[in-house]
N, C-alpha and C positions, 0 to 999 in steps of 0.2 A: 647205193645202187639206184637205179632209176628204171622207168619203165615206159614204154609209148608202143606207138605203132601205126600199122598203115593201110591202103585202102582195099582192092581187092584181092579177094583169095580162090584157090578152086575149093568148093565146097563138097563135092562128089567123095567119096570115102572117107571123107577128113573126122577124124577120133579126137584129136589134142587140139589147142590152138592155144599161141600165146600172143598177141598181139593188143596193146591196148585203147589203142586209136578206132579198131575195127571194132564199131557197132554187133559183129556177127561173134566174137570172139572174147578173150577175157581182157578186162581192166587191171592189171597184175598189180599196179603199183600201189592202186587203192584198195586194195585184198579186200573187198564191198561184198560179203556174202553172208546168206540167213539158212536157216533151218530150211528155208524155200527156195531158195534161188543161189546158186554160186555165181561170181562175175570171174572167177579162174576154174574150171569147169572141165571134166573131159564130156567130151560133144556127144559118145557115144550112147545106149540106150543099153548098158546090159546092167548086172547086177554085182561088177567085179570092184575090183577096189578101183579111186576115182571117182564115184558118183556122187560121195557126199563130202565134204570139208567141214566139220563141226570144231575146229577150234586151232590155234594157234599154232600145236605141233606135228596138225599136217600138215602144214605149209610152211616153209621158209623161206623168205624174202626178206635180205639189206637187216636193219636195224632201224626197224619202223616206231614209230608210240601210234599205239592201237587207242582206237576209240569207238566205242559204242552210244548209238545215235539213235533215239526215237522220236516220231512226229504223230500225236495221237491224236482225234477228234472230241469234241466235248462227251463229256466234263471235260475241258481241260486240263492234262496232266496227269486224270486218275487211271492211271495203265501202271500193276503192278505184274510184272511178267512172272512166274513160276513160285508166285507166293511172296515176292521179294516186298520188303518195308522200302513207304517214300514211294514219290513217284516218276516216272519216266517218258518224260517229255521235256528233249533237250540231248547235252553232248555229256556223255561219263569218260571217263579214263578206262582201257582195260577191253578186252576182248568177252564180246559180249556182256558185259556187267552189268549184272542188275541191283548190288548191293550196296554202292558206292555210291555216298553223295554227288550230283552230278555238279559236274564243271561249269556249266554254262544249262539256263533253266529259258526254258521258250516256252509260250502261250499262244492267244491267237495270235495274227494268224500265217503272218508271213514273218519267219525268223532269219536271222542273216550271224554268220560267222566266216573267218577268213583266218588261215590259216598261213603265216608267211615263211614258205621256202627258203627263203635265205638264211634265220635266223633259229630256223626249225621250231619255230613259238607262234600262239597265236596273237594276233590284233590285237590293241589293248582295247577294254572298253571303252574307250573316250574317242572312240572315230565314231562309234555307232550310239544314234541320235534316236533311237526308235522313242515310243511310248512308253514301254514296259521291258522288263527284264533285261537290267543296265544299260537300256539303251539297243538288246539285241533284237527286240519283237516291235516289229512296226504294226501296230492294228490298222488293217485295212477296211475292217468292217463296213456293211454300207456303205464302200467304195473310199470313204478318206480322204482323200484327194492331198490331204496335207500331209500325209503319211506316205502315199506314194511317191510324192514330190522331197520325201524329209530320206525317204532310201535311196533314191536315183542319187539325190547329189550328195549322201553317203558313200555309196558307190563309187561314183567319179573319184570322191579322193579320194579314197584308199585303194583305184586302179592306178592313180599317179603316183599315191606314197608307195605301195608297194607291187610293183610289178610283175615279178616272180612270187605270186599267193594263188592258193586255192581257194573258189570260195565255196562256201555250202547254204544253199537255201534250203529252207521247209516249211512246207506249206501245213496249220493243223488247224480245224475247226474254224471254218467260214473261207477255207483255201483257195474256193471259187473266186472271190475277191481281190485274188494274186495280179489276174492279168486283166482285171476292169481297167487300168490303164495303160495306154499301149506302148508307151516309154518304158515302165516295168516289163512287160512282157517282151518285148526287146532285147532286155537285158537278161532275162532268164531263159530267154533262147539262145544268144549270144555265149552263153555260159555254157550251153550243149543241151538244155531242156528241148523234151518233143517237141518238133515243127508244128500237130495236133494237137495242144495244148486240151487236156481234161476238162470240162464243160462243170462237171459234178462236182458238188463239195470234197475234196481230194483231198486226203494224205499223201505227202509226198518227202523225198529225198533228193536234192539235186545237189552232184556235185560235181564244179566242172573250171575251166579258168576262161576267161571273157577272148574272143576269138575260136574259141571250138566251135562255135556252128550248134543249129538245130540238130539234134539227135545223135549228137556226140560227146555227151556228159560223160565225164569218169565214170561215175555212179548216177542212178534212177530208177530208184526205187519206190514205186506206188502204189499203194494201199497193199502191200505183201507180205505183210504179218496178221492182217485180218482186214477186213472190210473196212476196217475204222482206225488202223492203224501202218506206219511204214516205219521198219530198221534197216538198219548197217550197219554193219562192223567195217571201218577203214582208218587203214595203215597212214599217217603220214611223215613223212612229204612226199605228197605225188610230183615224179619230176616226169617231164617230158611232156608229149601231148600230139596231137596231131599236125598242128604251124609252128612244133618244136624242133631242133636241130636234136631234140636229146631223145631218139627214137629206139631205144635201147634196153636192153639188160648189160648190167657195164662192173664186168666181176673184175676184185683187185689182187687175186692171184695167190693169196693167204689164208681166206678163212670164206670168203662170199661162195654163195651156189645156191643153186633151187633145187628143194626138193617137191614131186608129186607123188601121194600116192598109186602105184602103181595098177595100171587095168589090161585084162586079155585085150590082146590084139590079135591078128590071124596071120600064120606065116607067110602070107604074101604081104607086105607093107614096104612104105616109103617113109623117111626120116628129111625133111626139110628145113632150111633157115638161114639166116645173114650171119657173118662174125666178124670182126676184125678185131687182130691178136693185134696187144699193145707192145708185144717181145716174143723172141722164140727158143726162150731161154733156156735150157737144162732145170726139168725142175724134177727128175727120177733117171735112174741110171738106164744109159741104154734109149738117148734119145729123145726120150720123155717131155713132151712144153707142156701139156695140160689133159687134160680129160673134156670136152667139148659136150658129149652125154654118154652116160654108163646107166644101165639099167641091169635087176637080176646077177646072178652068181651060176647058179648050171639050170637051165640053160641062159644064155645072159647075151648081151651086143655092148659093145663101147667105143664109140668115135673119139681118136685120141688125136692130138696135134702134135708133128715132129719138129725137133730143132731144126731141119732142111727144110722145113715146109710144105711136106707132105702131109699126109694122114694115115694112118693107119687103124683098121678096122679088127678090133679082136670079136670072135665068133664063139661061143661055145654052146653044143648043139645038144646039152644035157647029160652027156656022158665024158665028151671031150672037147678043147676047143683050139681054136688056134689063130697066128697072128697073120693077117694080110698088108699088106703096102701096098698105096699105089705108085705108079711110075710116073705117071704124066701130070699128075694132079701137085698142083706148089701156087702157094701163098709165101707173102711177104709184109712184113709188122705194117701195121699204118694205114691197112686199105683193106676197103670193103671187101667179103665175096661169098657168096651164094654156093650155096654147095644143097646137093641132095642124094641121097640115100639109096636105092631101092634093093629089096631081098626078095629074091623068088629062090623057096627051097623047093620048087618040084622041077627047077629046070638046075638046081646049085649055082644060080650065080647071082651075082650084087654089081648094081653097075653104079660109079659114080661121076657124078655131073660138077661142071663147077661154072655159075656163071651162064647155066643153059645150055653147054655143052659137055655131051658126053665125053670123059676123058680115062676113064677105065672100068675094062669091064674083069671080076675077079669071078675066079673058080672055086667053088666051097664044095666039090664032090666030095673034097678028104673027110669031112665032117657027114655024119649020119643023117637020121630023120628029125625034124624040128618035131620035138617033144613039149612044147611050154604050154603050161596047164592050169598057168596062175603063178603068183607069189609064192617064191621058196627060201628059204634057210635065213630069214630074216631081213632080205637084199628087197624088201616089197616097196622101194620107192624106187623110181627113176628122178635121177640126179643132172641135173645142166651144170657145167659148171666145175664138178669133180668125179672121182671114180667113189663109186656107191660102195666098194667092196672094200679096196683095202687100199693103204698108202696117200686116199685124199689128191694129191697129183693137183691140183689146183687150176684150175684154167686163169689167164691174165689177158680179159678183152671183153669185147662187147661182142651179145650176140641179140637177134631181134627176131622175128616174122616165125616163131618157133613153130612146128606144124607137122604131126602125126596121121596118114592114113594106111587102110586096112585095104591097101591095094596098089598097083604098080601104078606110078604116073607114067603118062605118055611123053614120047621126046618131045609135042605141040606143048602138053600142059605146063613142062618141066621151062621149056623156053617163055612160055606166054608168062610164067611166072614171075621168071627173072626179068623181063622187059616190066611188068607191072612194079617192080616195086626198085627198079636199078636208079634212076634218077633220084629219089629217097635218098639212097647214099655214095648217089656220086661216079658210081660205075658207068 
């Protein structure tokens, strides 16, 4: 699986976002989140589930190798996190891990690692020429000059050997020293590092691939586990990016899906995003190609994909539910399309859009009062991808620009959206 994303979004209601190009939204591919910060986030400000991500099994994403990453200030290295032996500065193995000898061991002050997407492994040491720590910690100390010049052309090759890598810089104890020269700092803006570049002796995390642009890093993390130190936890291989063709969630129809913990939303809302189904193949009796997103069990919503290339939307309003079709609404394998959601239960109807145009509007008077109160009967995640409930139903395609708000879009916002992001894939 992969993940990316793209540039503007309407931000006005917006609860969810999955996009990982956009600065304003989540990095999904590189699951980059601490006890402080998540970079796959729901947006909103309540206390419902969604707010926090503490560990591996509330998120699923692809078949990542998780690593745990710190950049700590002097002393050098001595950051022992929750009592853990040995210390933590540098790359461990493991989702959050603080017990494990680490993998890769960094000091001052600028560290460089490169992880290569092709091969799903990292660099060997013998590309990286630093001073210390096999070659991965270039000391810039009082500027260096020889050390700055021994990275750059570090760098260069292993942007020619390997093309397809992620890299990851960290800045720890004398980090101010990073961008004393301006070919370095070049190149860590180049990477997605702030345009701003930190003044202060800085902990940092950056991780990003050469072409993102200033302020487009997968991850950028700074001083956010304490004044003197910066973590991550990230998944890789980050695939895609912003100047990537690979702008996607890209499910293989079998066993891939995303899960989030589940958060209130208000029953007026809009369900927004790109897809293109790779088949529309029978995969449940009765029509059935995929589950596209299923959340909840009573009361619950699930946008499903038909063999004809409709959609059909099942509703159930906490007591009883039932199945709607649209008529005019059809997709076909191989091509992009925009589709969006909306649910107004105080007028009962759900209109759906595809492409920016309204193309059907459905009647849900048969159904009662929206009753949802929270998480029930164990269905507390919302699922992209497959049905959350029962049977699995697999989705087979890519979907992107994923986007949840707690209130109707407008036919302008619904249209201005798909023109903002249609050329992206080709519409």
């Amino acid at each position: 699986m992969g993940a990316s994303g793209g540039p503007n979004i309407i931000s006005d209601g917006l609860v969810f976002a999955l996009d990982a190009a956009d600065p304003q939204t989540s990095k999904a591919g590189c699951m980059g989140f601490t006890s402080a910060e998540q970079l796959m986030k729901n947006l909103a400000t309540n206390s419902g589930k969604g707010d926090t991500i503490t560990s591996t099994s509330d998120l699923r994403l692809g078949n990542l190798a998780f690593y745990t990453i710190y950049s700590q200030t002097y002393p050098e290295g001595d950051h022992n996190p929750g009592g853990a032996s040995g210390t933590r500065d540098g790359i461990t193995p493991g989702f959050n891990n603080v017990t494990s000898s680490e993998l890769l061991d960094f000091s001052r002050d600028l560290n460089y690692a490169v992880w290569n997407n092709k091969t799903n492994g990292w660099v060997a040491d013998s590309y990286f020429n630093g001073e210390r720590k096999a070659g991965h910690c270039y000391d810039t100390y009082d500027g260096e000059p020889a050390q700055h010049a021994q990275f750059q052309s570090d760098y260069e090759a292993i942007v020619i050997a390997f093309p397809d890598a992620t890299h990851i810089v960290c800045g720890s104890h004398a980090a101010e020293n990073n961008d004393s020269d301006s070919d370095t700092l070049a190149i860590l803006k180049d990477l997605g590092g702030p345009s701003s570049w930190p003044t202060d002796r800085a902990e940092y995390i950056l991780i990003g691939k050469p072409g993102l642009g200033a302020g487009n890093a997968y991850v950028w993390q700074y001083q956010n586990d304490s004044s003197t130190r910066a973590h991550a936890n990230v998944g890789l291989p980050i695939l895609g990016g912003k100047n990537s063709g690979e702008n996607y969630l890209d499910f293989d129809g079998t066993d891939d899906y995303l899960s989030i913990p589940q958060f209130d939303f208000t029953s007026t809302h809009s369900l927004e995003w790109w897809f293109n189904t790779d088949n529309l193949t029978e995969k449940y009796s009765g029509g059935y190609a995929g589950h596209m997103l299923a959340w909840g069990y009573a009361p619950s919503e699930r946008i499903q994909l038909r063999t004809n290339g409709g959609i059909r939307i099942y509703i159930h309003d906490g007591s009883s539910g039932d199945n709607f079709d649209t008529s005019n609404f059809s997709v076909t394998a191989g091509n992009w399309t925009h589709i969006v959601v909306t649910f107004d239960w105080s007028s009962k109807r759900v209109n759906c859009y595809q492409n920016g145009v309204l193309k059907d509007t459905i009647d849900i008077s048969s159904l009662g009062s929206w009753n949802y109160t929270g998480a029930s009967n164990n269905y507390d995640y919302i699922d992209f991808g497959r049905n959350v409930s029962n049977n699995n139903i697999f989705y087979d395609g890519k979907l992107a620009c994923i986007r949840i708000y707690d209130k109707i879009l407008t036919d302008t916002q619904i249209k201005a959206s798909f023109n903002t992001h249609k050329r992206r894939f080709g519409v």
